[in-house]
C-alpha positions in Angstrom: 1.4 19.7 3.7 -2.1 20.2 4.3 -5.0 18.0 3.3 -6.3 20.1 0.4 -3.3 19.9 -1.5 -2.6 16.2 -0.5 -6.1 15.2 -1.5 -5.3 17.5 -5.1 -2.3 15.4 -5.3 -3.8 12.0 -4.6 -6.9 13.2 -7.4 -4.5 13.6 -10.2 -3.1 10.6 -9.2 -6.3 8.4 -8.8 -9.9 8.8 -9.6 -13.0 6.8 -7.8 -12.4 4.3 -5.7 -8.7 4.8 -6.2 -8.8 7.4 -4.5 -10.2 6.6 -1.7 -7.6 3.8 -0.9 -5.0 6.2 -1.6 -6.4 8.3 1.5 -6.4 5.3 3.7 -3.1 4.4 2.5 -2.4 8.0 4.1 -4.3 8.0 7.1 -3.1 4.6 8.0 0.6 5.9 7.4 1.7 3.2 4.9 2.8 6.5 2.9 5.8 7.4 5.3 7.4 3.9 4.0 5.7 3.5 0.3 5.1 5.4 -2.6 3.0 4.1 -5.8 6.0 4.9 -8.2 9.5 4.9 -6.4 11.4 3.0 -3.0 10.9 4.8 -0.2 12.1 2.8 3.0 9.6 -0.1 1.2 9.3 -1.1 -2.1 6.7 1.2 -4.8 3.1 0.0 -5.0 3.9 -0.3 -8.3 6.9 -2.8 -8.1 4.6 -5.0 -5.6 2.1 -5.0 -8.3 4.5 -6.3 -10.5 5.9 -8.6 -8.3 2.8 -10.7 -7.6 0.7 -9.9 -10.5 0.3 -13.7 -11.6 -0.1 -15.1 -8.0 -3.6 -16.2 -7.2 -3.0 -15.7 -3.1 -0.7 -13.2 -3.2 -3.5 -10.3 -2.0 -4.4 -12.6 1.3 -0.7 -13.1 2.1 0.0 -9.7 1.7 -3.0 -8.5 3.6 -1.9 -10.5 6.5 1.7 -8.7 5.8 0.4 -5.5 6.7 -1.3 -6.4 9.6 1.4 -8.5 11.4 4.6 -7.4 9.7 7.5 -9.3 8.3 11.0 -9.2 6.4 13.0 -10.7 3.7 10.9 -10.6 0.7 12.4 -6.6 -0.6 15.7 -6.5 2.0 16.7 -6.6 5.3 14.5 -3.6 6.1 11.4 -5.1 8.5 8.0 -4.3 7.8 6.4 -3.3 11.2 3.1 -4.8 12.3 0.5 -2.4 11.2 -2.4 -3.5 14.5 -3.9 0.0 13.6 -5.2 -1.4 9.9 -8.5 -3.6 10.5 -8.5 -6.9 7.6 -11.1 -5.0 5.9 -8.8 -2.1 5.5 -6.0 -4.6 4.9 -7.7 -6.4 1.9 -9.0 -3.0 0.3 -5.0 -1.6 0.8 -3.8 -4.6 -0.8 -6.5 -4.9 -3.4 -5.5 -1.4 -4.6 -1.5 -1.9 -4.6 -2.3 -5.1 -6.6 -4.6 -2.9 -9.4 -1.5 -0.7 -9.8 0.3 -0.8 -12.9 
């Protein structure tokens, strides 16, 4: 697909800031596992919203997910380490999966 239409895509999706996370999202390739609305190989954004919308540390736990990886918490499916994702990039990811409703 090229980026034009992606980026069309992603801008119906998401507006401001949203959308800029959503193209990280992309170039980091957390979108070959996730989607915001349905399973992929991981869970939807959405449902991980859900999931930890009343935990106060979910977003550091989770930022530190995406870097290093883990397993258990949506199947038996491991999450890889993600070295490629600085913790900046990390926390903004996670701070935008968590804003999803």
């Amino acid at each position: 697909m090229n980026k034009l239409l992606v980026a069309a895509i992603l801008g119906l999706a998401f507006s401001g800031s949203a959308l800029a996370q959503a193209e990280l999202a992309k170039q980091k390739n957390c979108l070959a596992c996730h989607a915001v609305d349905h399973k992929v190989v991981g869970p939807a954004y959405k449902d991980v919203a859900a999931k930890y919308a009343n935990d106060p540390g979910a977003a550091a736990r989770l930022a530190k997910k995406v870097r290093e990886g883990g397993t258990g918490v949506w199947g038996k499916i491991p999450m890889p380490a993600n070295k490629q994702v600085s913790e900046a990039e990390a926390d903004s990811l996670v701070k935008w999966v968590l804003s999803l409703k």
